[in-house]
NUGUTI-857321 format. One line per 4 residues: their letters; for each residue x, y, z of N, C-alpha, C. Coordinates in Angstrom, 3 decimals. Layout:
<recs>
A) X:Y:Z:X:Y:Z:X:Y:Z  ...
</recs>
This chain:
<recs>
XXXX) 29.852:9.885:9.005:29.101:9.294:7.917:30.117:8.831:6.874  30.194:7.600:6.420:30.734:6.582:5.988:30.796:7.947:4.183  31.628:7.665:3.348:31.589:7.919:1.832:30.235:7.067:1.179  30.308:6.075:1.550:28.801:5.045:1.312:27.468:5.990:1.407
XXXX) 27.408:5.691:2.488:26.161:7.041:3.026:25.863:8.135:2.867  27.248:8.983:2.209:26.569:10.204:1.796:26.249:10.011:0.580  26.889:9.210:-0.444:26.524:8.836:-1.971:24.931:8.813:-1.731  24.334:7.532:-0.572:23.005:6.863:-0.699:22.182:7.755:-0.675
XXXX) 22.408:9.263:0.568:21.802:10.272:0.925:21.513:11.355:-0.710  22.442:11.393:-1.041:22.372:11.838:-2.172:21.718:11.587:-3.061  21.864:10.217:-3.641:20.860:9.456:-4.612:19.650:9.834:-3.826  19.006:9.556:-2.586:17.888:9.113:-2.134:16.588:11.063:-2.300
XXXX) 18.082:11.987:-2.209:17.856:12.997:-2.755:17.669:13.721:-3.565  18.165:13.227:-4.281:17.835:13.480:-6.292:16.530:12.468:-6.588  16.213:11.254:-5.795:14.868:10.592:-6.452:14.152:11.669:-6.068  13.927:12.235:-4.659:12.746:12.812:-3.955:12.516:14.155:-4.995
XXXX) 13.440:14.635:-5.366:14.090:16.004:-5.807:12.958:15.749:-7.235  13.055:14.690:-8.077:12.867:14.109:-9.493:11.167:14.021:-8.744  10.779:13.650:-7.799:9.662:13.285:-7.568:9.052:14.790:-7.641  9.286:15.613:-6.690:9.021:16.318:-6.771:8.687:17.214:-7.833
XXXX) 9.714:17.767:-8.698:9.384:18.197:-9.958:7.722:17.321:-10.733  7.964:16.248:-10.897:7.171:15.837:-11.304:5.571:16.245:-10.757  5.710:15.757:-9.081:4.266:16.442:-8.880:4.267:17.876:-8.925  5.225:19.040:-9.048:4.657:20.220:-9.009:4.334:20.563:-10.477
XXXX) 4.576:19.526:-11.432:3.984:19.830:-12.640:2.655:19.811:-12.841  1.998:18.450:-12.082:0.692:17.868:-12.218:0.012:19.064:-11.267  0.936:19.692:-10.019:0.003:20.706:-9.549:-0.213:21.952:-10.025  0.320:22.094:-11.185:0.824:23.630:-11.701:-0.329:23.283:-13.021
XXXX) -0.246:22.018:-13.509:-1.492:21.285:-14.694:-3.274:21.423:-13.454  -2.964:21.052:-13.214:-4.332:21.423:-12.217:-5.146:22.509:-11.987  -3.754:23.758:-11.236:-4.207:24.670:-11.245:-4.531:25.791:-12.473  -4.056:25.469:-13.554:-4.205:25.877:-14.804:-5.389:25.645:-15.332
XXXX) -5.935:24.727:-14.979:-7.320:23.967:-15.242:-8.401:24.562:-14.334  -7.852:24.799:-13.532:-9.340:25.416:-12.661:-9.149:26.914:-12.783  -8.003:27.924:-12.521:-7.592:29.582:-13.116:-8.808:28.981:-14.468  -8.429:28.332:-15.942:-9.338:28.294:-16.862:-10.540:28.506:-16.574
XXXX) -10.802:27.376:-15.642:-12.414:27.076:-15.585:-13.420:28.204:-15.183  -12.663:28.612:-14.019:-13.079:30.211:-13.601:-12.697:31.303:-14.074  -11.959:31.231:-15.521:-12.002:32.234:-16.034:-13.328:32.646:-17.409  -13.592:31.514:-17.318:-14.500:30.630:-18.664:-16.162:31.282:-17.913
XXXX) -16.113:31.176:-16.526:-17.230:31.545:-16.054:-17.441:32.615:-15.026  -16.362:33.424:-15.700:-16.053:34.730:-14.970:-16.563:34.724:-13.479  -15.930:33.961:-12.632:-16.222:33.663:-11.276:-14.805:33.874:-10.375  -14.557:34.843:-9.483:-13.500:35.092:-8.848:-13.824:33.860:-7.486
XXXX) -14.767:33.537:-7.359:-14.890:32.433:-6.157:-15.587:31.302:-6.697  -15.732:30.163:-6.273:-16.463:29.123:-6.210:-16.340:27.933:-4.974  -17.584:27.019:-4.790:-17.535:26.639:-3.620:-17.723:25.016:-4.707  -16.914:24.016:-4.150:-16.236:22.719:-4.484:-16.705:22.130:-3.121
XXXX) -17.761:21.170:-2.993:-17.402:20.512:-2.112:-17.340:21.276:-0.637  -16.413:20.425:0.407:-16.240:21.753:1.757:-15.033:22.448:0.994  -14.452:22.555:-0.156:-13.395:23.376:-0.733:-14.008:25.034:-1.123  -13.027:25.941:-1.113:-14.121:27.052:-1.574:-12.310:27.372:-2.393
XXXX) -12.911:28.010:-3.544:-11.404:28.368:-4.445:-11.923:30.020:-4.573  -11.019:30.507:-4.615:-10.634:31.737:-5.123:-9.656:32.193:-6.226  -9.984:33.015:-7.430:-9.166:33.659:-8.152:-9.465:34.873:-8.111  -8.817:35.776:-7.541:-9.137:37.231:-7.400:-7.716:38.017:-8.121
XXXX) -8.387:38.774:-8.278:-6.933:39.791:-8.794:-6.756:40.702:-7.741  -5.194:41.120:-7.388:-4.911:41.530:-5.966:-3.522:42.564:-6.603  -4.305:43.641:-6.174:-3.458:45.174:-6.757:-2.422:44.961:-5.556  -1.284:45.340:-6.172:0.312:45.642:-4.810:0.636:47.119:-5.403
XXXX) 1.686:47.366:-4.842:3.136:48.393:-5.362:4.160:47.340:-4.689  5.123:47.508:-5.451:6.631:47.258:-5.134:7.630:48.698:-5.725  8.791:48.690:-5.022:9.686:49.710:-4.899:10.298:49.241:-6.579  10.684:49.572:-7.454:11.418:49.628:-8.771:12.751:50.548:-8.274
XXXX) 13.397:49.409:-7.615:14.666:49.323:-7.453:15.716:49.384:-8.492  15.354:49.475:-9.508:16.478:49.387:-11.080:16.118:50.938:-11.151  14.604:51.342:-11.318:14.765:52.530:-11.544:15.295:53.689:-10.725  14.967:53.338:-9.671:15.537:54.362:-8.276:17.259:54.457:-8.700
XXXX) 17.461:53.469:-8.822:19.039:53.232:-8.951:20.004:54.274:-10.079  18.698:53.670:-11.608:19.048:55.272:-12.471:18.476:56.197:-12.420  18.039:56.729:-11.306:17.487:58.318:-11.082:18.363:58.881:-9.699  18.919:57.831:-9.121:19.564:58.324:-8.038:20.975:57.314:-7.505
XXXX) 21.768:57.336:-8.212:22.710:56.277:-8.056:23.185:56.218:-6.793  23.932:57.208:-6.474:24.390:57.530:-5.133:23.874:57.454:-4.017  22.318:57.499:-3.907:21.414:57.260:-2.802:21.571:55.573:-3.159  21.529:55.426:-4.052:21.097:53.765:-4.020:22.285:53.061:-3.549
XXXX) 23.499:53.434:-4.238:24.498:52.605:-3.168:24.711:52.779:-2.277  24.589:54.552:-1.171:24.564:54.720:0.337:23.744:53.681:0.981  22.778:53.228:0.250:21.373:52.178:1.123:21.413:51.111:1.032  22.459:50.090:-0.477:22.565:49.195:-0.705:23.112:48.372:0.614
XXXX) 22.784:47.012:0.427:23.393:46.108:1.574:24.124:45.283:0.515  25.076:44.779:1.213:25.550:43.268:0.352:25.397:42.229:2.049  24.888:40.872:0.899:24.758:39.785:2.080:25.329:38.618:1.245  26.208:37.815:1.995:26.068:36.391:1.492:25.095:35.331:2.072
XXXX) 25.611:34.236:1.528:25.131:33.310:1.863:25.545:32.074:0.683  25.077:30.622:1.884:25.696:29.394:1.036:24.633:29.042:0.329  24.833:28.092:-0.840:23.698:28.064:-1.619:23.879:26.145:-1.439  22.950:25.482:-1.400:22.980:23.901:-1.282:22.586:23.399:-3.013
XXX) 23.627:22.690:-3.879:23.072:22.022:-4.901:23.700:20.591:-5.041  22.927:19.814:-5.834:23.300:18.890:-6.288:22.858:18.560:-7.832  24.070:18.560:-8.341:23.834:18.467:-9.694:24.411:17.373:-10.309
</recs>
């Protein structure tokens, strides 16, 4: 691949990149609008059309890994992993 071509690849990657941002704004504006709407009418479901939406609230656990760490240091680094990896940017 020519110096030409990777420049073009690049540019053609930063438009898509710019595009992108843009629509995940309008989808992040959207969904903000309907979370509202169904929060306005205290409705964890609704049916749209053949669309059916859901906002439910959904209990987890996760491990609190910071805290384990200061209650048990030594266990935490016997278990720790280290990994790399390459990271792709264009800035």
């Amino acid at each position: 691949m020519s110096t030409h071509e990777f420049e073009n690849k690049v540019r053609r990657l930063k438009s898509l990149k710019n595009r992108q941002e843009s629509l995940q704004q309008e989808i992040d504006q959207l969904q903000d609008d309907l979370m509202h709407q169904m929060d306005m009418m205290q409705a964890e479901e609704m049916q749209a059309g053949p669309f059916r939406v859901t906002f439910k609230w959904i209990d987890s656990t996760r491990f609190d890994d910071e805290r384990f760490r200061d209650d048990h240091d030594m266990l935490y680094k016997l278990y720790s992993v280290r990994n790399s990896y390459r990271k792709f940017a264009v800035v």
